[in-house]
C-alpha positions as CSV (number, residue, x, y, z in Angstrom):
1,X,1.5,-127.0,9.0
2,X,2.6,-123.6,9.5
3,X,5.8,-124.2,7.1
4,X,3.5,-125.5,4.6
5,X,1.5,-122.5,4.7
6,X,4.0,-120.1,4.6
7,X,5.8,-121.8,1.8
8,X,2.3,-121.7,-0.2
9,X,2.4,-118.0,1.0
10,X,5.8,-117.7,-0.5
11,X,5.0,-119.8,-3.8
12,X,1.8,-117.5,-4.4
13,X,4.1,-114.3,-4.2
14,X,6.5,-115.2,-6.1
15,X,3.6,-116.1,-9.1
16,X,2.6,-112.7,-8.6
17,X,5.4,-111.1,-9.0
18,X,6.3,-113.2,-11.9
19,X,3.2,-111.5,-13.6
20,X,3.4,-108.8,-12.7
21,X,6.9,-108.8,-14.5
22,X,5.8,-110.1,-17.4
23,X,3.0,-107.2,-17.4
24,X,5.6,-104.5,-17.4
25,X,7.9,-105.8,-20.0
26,X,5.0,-106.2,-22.0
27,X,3.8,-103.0,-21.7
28,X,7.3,-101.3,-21.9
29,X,8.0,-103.6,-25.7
30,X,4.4,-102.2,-26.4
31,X,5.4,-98.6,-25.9
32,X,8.7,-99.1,-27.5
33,X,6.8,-100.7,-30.7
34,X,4.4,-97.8,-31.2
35,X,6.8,-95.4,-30.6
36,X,8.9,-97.3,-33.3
37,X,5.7,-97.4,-35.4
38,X,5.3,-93.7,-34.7
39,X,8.6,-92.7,-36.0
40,X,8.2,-94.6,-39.0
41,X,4.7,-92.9,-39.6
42,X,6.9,-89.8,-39.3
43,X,9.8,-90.2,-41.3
44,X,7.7,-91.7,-43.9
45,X,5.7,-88.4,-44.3
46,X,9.1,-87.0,-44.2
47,X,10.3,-89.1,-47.4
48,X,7.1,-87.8,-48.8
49,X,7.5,-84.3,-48.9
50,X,11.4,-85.0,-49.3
51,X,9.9,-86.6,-53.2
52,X,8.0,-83.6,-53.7
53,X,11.4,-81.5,-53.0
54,X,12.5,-83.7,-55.9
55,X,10.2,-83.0,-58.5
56,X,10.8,-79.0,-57.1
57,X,14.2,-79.1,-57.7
58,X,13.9,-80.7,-61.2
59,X,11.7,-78.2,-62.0
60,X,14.0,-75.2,-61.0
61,X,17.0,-76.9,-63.0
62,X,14.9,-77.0,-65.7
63,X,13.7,-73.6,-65.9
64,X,17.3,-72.5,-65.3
65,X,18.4,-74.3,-68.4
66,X,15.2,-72.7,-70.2
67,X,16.8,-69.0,-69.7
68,X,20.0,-70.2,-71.7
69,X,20.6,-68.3,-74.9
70,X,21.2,-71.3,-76.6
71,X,18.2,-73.7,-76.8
72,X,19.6,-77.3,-77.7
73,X,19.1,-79.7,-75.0
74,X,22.4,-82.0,-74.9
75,X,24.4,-84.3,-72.4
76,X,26.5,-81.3,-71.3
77,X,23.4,-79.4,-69.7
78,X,23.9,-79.4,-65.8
79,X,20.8,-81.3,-65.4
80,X,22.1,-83.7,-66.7
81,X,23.1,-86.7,-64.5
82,X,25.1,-89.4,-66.9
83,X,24.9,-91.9,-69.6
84,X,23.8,-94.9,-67.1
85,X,20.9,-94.9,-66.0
86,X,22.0,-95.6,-61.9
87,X,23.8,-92.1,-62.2
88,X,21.7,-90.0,-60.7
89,X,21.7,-85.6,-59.1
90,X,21.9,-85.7,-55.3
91,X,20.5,-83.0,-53.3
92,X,21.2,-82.6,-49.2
93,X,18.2,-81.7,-47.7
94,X,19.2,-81.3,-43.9
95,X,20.4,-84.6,-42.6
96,X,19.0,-86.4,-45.1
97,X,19.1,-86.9,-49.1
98,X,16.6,-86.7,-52.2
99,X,18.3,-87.8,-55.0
100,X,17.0,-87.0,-59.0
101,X,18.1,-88.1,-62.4
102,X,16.3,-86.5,-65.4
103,X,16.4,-88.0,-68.7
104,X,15.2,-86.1,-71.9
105,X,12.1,-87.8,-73.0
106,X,12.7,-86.8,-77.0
107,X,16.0,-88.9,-76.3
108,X,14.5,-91.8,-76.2
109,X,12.4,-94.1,-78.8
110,X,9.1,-92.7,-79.0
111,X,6.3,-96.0,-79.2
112,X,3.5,-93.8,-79.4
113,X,4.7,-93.2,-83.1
114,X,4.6,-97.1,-84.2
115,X,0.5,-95.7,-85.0
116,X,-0.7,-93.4,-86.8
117,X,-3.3,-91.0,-84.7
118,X,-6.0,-93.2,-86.5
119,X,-4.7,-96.1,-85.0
120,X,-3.6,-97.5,-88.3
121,X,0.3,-99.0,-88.7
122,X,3.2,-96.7,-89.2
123,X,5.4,-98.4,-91.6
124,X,9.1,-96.3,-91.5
125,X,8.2,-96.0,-87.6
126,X,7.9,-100.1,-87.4
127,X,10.7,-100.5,-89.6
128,X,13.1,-98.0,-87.1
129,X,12.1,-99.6,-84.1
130,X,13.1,-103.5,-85.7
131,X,16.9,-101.7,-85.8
132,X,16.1,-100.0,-82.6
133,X,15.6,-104.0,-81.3
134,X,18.3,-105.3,-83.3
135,X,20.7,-102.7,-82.0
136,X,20.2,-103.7,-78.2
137,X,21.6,-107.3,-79.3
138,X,19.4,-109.0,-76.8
139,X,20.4,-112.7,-76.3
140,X,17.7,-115.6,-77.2
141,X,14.8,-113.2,-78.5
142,X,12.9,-113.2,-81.5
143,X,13.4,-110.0,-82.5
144,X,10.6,-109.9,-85.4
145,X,8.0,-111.3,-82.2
146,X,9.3,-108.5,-80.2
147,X,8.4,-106.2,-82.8
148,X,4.7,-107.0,-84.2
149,X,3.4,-108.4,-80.8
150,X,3.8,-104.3,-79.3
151,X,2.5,-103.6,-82.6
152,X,-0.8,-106.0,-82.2
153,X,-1.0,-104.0,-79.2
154,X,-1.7,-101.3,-79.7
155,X,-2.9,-101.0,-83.7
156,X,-7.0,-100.7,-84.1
157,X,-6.9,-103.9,-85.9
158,X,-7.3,-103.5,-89.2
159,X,-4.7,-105.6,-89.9
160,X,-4.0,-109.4,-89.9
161,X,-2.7,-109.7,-86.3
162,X,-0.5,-112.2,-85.2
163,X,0.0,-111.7,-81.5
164,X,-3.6,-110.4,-80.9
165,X,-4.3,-112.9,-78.6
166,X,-3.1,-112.9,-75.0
167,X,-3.6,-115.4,-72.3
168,X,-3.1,-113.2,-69.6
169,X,-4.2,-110.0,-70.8
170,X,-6.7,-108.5,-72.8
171,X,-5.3,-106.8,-75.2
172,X,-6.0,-103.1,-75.5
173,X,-5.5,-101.9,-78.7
174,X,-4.2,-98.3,-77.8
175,X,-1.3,-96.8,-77.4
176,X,0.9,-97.5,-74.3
177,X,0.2,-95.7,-71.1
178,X,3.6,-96.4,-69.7
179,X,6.5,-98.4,-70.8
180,X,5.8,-100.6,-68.4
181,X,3.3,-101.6,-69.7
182,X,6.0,-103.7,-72.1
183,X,6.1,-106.2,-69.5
184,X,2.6,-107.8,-70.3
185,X,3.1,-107.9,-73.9
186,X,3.8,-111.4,-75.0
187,X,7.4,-111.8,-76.0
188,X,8.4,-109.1,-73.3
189,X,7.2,-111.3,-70.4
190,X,9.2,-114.0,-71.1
191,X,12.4,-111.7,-71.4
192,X,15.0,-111.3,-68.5
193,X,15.1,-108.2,-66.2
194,X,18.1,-107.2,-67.9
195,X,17.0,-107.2,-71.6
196,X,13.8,-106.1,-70.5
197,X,15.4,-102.6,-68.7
198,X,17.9,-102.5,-71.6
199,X,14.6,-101.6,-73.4
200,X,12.2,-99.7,-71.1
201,X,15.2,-97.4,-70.3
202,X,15.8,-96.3,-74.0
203,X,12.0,-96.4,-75.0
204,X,9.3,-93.8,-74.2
205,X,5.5,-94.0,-74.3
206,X,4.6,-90.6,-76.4
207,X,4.2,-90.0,-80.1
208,X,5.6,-87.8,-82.4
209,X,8.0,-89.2,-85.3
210,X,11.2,-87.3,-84.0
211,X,14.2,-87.3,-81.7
212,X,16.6,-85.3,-79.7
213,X,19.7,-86.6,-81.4
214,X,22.0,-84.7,-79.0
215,X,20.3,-86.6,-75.8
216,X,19.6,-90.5,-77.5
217,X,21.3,-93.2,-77.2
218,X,23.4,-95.0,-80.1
219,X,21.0,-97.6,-80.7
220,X,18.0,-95.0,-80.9
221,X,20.5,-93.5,-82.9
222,X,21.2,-96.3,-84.6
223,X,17.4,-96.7,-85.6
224,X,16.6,-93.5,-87.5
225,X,18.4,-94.7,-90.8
226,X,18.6,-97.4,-92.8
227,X,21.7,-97.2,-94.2
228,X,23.8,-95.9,-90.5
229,X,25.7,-98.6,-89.6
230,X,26.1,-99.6,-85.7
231,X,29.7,-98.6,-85.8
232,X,28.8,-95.2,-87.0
233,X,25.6,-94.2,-84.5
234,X,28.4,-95.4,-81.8
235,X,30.7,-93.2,-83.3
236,X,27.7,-90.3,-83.7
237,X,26.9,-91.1,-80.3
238,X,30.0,-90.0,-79.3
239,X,30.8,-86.8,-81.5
240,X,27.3,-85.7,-80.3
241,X,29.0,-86.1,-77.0
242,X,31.3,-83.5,-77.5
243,X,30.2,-81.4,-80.1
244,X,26.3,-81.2,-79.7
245,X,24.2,-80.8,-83.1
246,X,22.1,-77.9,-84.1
247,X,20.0,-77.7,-87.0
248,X,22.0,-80.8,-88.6
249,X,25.7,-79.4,-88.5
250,X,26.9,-82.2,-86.7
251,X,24.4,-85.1,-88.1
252,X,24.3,-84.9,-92.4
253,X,27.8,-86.4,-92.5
254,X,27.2,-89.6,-90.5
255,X,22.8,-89.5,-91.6
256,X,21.6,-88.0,-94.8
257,X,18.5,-86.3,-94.2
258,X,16.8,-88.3,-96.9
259,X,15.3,-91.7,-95.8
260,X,15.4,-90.9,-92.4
261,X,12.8,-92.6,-90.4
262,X,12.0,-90.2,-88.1
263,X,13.4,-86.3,-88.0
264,X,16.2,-85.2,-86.2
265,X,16.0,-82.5,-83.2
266,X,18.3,-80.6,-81.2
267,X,16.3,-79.9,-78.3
268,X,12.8,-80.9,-76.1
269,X,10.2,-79.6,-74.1
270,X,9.1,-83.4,-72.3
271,X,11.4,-85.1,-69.3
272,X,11.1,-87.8,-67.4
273,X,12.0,-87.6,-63.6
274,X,13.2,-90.4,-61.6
275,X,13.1,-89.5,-57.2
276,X,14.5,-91.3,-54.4
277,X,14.4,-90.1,-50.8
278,X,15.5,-92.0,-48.0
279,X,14.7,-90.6,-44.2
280,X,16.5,-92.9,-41.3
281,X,16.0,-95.8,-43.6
282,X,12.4,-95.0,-44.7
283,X,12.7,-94.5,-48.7
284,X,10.0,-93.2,-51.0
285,X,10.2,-93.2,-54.7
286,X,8.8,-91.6,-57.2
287,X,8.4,-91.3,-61.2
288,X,7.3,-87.9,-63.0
289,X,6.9,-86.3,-66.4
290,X,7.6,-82.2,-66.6
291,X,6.5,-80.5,-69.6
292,X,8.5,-77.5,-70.2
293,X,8.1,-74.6,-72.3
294,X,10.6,-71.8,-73.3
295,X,8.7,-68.5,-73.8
296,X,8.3,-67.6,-71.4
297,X,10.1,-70.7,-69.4
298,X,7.5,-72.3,-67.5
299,X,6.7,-76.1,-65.9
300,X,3.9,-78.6,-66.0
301,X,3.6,-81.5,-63.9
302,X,2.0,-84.1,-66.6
303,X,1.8,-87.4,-65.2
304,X,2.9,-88.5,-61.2
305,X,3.5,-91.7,-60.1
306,X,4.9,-92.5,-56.0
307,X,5.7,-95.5,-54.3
C-alpha cells in the first residue's frame, strides 16, 4: 500500500512539474514574441522616418540642380539615376539604406492632355498617344481599344463612346488621378504585368501639351511627330543622350517644329519620386511628386503616397 502511495506521490509530482515546464516555456516564447513584435513596431517607425529622409534628400538634389546656370533638365543631371527604371540613388543612412530614383515628370507622356480643360477630345493629343502605343510594340493588344477605351474615360461624353461601359467600374469621366488608375480601364486589365509597366512607367497623369525632350523616352519621343520614324526617335533618343537640346538646337533636324503634336521643352519644374527603405528587413515604400521652381529655387511636396 505504501509503494502504491508513494508511486502516486511520485506520478503526481512529476505532472506538476511537467506543467509547470510547459508554463515557463510558454511564458519565455511569449516574451520572446512581443519582444520580436516590439522590434518590428520599432524598426518599422524607423523605415518611416528613413522614407521621409528620402523625399528630404530628393528635395535637396533638386534644389542643388535648381542653382545651376544652365537650366535644361537632361539625363546627365546628378539626380539622375538611369534609363531603367530598377536603377535607382542610394543613400546610407547609419547602418541602414533609403534608396530614391527620380524621374522627370515632363519626360514622360502627359494623359491629362488627351482632354481639353473642358473635358472635350484633344485630337493631335489622341493621335500622339496611338504612336506613343504603337511604339511600345506590345504583343496581342488592340492598340486602337487601348487607345479610345482611356479616352471614354476620362472625356465628358459628348461623344459617341465606345468603351463607356464597364463591368467592374464605374466609369469616371475625369481625368486620371494616377496612372494607376490604367489598370481598371478595360483593355489595360486584361494586359500582362509587363506590357502594362512598359506603359505606366513612360506615362504620367498631368496635363499640359508638351515634353522634356532631353529626359523622354524614344517612344514618347517617338509620339510627338507624325512623320519621325522609330529608327530616328531611337537615334534622337540617343544624341539627346549626349548632346542635350536647348531651345531646338539639337531637335529641328530629326523633328520639324511644324506638325508637332505636342511642343518640345528642355527643361521641368514636376518629378516624380520613387523611396525604398529597408530597416533589419522591415521595408517601407513610398511614391511622391515635388514641384520645383527656379527663382528663387524652392520645393513643394504635391501629392504623397506610403506603403
Amino acid at each position: 500500500m505504501m509503494r502504491a502511495r508513494r508511486g502516486g506521490a511520485l506520478l503526481l509530482v512529476i505532472v506538476i512539474v511537467g506543467l509547470m515546464s510547459v508554463l515557463v516555456v510558454s511564458s519565455f516564447r511569449r516574451a520572446q514574441m512581443e519582444a520580436i513584435a516590439a522590434e518590428n513596431t520599432l524598426n518599422a517607425t524607423r523605415a518611416h522616418a528613413l522614407t521621409l529622409s528620402g523625399y528630404a534628400a530628393a528635395a535637396v538634389l533638386l534644389l542643388a540642380d535648381a542653382d545651376e546656370a544652365t537650366p535644361a533638365d537632361n539625363r546627365t543631371e546628378f539626380w539622375y539615376a538611369g534609363d531603367d527604371p530598377g536603377d535607382i540613388f542610394p543613400i546610407p543612412v547609419g547602418e541602414h539604406l533609403v534608396t530614391i530614383r527620380i524621374e522627370d515628370e515632363y519626360g514622360k507622356f502627359p494623359l491629362g492632355a488627351l482632354v481639353k480643360d473642358d473635358g472635350k477630345q484633344n485630337a493631335d493629343t489622341i493621335d500622339a498617344y496611338a504612336r506613343f502605343i504603337e511604339a511600345l510594340e506590345l504583343e496581342e493588344v488592340d492598340e486602337e481599344q487601348l487607345v479610345w477605351a482611356l479616352v471614354d474615360w476620362i472625356d465628358d461624353d459628348s461623344t459617341d463612346d465606345q468603351y463607356e461601359y464597364n463591368d467592374d467600374f464605374d466609369v469616371p469621366n475625369r481625368p486620371l488621378t494616377h496612372v494607376d488608375e490604367l489598370a481598371r480601364i478595360e483593355g489595360y486589365s486584361e494586359l500582362s504585368a509587363d506590357n502594362l509597366k512598359k506603359i505606366t512607367d513612360r506615362v504620367s497623369e498631368r496635363d499640359g501639351k508638351w515634353i522634356n525632350v532631353n529626359t523622354a523616352s524614344a517612344e514618347v519621343l517617338y509620339s510627338m511627330h507624325p512623320d519621325l520614324s522609330l529608327d530616328d526617335a531611337y537615334e534622337l533618343y540617343d544624341l539627346l543622350g549626349e548632346t542635350p537640346d536647348e531651345k531646338d538646337n539639337v531637335l529641328v533636324p530629326l523633328m520639324p517644329k511644324a506638325d508637332r503634336y505636342m511642343d518640345a521643352v528642355d527643361n521641368s519644374n514636376l518629378y516624380s519620386v520613387a523611396i525604398s527603405a529597408d530597416v533589419k528587413g522591415v521595408q517601407r515604400k513610398a511614391d511622391c511628386i515635388i514641384e520645383r521652381s527656379r527663382k528663387p529655387p524652392t520645393v513643394r511636396l504635391v501629392w504623397w503616397s506610403q506603403y
